[in-house]
MIPA-464647 format. One line per 4 residues: their letters; for each residue x, y, z negated of N, C-alpha, C, CB. Coordinates in steps of 0.001 Angstrom, whole numbers. Atoms other than C-alpha are relative to their C-alpha. Glycine has a CB too. Layout:
N
a	X,Y,Z,X,Y,Z,X,Y,Z,X,Y,Z ~ ...
This chain:
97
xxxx	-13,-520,-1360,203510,119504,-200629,-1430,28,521,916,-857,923 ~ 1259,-394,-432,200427,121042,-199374,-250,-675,1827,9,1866,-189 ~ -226,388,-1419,199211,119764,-195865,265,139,1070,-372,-216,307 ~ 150,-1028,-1155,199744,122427,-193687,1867,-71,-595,-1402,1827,-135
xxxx	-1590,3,167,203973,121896,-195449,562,-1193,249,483,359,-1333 ~ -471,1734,-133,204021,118245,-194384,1074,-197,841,-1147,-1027,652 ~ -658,150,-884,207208,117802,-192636,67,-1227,1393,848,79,-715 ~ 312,669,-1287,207224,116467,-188601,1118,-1231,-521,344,1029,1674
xxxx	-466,1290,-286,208152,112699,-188339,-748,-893,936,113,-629,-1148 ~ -51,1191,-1187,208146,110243,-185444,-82,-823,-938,1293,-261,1101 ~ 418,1095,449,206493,107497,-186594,-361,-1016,1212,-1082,317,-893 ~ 646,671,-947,205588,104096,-184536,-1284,-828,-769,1085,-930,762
xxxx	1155,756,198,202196,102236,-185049,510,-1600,80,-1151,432,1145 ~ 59,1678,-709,203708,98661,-183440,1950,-245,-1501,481,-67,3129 ~ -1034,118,905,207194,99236,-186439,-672,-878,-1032,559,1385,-532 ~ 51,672,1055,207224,96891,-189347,-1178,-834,-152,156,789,-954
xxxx	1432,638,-114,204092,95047,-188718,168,-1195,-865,-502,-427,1593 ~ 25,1159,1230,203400,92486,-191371,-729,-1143,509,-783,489,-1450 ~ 240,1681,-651,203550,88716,-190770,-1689,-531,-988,1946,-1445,-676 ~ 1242,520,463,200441,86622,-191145,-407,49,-1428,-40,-1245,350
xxxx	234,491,1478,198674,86169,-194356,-1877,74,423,825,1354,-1615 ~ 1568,-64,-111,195222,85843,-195625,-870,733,-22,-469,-437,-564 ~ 576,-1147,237,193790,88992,-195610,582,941,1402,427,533,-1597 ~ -478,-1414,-820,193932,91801,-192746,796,621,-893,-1191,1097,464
xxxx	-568,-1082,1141,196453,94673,-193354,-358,1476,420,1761,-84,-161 ~ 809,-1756,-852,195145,98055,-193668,1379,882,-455,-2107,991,-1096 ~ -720,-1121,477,198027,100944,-193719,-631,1190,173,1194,96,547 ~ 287,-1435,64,197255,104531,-194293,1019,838,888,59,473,-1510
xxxx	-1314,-717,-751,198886,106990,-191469,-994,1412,-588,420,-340,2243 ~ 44,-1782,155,196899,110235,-191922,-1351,-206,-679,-17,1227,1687 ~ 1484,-274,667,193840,111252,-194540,57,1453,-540,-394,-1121,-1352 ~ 620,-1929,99,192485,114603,-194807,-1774,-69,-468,76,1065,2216
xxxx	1730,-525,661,188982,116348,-196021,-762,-903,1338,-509,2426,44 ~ 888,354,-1530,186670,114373,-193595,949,-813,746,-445,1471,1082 ~ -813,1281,-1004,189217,111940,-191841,734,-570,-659,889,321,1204 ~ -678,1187,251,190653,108654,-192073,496,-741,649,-440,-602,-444
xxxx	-301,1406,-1196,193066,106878,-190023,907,-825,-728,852,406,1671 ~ -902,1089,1011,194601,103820,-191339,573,-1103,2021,-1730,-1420,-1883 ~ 0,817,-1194,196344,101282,-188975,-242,-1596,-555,1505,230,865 ~ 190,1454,435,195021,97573,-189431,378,-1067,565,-1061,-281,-114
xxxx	-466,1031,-853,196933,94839,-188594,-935,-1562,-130,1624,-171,-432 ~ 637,1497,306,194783,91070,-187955,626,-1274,921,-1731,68,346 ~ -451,662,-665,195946,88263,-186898,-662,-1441,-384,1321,248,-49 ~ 1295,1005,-386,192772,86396,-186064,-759,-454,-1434,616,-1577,893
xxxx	423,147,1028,190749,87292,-189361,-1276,325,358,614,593,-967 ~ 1035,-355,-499,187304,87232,-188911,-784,670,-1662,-702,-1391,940 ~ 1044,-1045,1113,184370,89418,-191582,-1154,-1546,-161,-1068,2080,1097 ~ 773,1157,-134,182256,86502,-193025,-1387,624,368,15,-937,-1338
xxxx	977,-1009,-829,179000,86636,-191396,-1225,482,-1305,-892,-1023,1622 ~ 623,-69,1750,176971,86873,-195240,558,1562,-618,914,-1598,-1249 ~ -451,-713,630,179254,89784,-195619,478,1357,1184,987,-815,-839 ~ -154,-1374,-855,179185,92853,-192622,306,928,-764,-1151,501,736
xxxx	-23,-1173,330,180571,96123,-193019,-1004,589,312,882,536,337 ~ 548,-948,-246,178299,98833,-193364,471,1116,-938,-1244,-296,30 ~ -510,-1243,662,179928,102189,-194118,-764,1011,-121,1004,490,543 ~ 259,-1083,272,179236,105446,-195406,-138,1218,1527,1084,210,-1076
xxxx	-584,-1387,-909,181192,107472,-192554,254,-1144,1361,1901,1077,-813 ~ -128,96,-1097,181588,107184,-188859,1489,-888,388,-185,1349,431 ~ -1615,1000,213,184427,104158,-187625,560,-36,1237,-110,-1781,-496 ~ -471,-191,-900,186419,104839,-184526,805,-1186,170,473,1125,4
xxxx	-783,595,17,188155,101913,-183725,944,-164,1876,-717,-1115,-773 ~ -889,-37,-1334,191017,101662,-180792,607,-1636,94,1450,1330,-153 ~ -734,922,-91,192977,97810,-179985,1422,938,719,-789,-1263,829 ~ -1126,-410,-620,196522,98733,-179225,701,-1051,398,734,793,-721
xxxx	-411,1210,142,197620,95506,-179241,-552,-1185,17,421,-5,-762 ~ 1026,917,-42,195829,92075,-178286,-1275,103,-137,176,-689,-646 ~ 1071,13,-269,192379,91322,-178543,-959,-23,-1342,-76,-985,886 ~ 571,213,870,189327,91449,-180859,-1545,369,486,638,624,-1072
xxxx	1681,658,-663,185382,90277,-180838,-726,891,-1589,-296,-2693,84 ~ 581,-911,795,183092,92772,-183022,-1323,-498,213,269,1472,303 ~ 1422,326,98,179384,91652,-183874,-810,1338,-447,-208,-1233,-1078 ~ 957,-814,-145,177387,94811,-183604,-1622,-308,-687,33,107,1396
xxxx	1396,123,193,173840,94919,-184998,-1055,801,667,-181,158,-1198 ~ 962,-313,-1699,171290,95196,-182209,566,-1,1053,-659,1330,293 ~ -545,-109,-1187,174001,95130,-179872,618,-2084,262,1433,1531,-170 ~ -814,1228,-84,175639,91563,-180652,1381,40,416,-585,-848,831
xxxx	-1377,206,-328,179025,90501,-179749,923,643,776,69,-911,392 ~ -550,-572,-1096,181311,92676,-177781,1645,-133,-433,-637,1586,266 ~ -1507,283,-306,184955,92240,-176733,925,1363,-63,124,-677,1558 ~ -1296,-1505,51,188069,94937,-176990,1443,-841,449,325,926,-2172
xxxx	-1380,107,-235,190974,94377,-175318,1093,1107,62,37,-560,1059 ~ -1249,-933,578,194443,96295,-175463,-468,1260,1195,2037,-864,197 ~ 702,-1578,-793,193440,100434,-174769,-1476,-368,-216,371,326,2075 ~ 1416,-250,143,189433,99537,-175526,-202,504,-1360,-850,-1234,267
xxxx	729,-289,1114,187795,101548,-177827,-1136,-68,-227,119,843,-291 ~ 1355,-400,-139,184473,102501,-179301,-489,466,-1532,-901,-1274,652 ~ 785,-707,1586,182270,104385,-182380,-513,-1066,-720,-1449,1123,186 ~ 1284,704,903,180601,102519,-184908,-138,561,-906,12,-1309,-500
xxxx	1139,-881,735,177975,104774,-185972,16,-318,-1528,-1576,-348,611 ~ 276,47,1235,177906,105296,-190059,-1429,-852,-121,6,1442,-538 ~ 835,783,400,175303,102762,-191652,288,-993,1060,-1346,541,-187 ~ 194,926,-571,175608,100321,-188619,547,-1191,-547,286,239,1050
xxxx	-612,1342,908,176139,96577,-190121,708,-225,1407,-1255,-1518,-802 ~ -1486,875,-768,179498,95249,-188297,211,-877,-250,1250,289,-81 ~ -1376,815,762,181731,92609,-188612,1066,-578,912,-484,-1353,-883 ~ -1349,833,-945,185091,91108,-187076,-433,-1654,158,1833,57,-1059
x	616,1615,-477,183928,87872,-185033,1305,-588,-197,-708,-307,1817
C-alpha cells in the first residue's frame, strides 16, 4: 500500500501506553520522505549527562501529558509542561534532565 492508499483510522496518542520499565518508549505513528513522528512515552527517564543527543535532523518536541526538564546547550535547563512545546535545532547537543 502506497502512501497516498493508506486507509483513514482514528487513532489515540494517550491508548495503550506502556507501564514503567527501564528504558523510554518510542512508538512510530507516521514516517514519510523527510518526517518523523514517533510518540515517546517516559516515566521519569533522564539522558545521561556523558551521553546528549545530537541529531542529524530537526526535533519538534510537544508534552501532552505531565512534565519534562530538557538541558539545552547554551541555553541550559528548561521546563515543558502539558501543551509546551519547542524546536531543537539539528546538531544541537540535548538531553532529558
Amino acid at each position: 500500500m502506497s502512501e497516498d492508499d493508506q486507509a483513514v483510522m482514528v487513532r489515540n496518542l494517550l491508548a495503550d501506553l506502556p507501564l514503567a520499565g527501564a528504558e523510554e518508549s518510542f512508538s512510530p505513528i507516521l514516517e514519510r520522505r523527510g518526517l518523523r513522528i514517533e510518540r515517546i512515552v517516559s516515566h521519569g527517564h533522564a539522558t545521561p549527562a556523558d551521553r546528549p543527543y545530537q541529531q542529524a535532523e530537526d526535533e519538534w518536541v510537544m508534552v501532552v501529558a505531565g512534565a519534562a526538564r530538557l538541558w539545552l546547550d547554551g541555553t541550559g535547563e528548561v521546563e515543558l509542561g502539558r501543551g509546551d512545546h519547542l524546536l531543537i535545532p539539528s546538531g544541537l547537543r540535548h538531553r532529558v534532565t
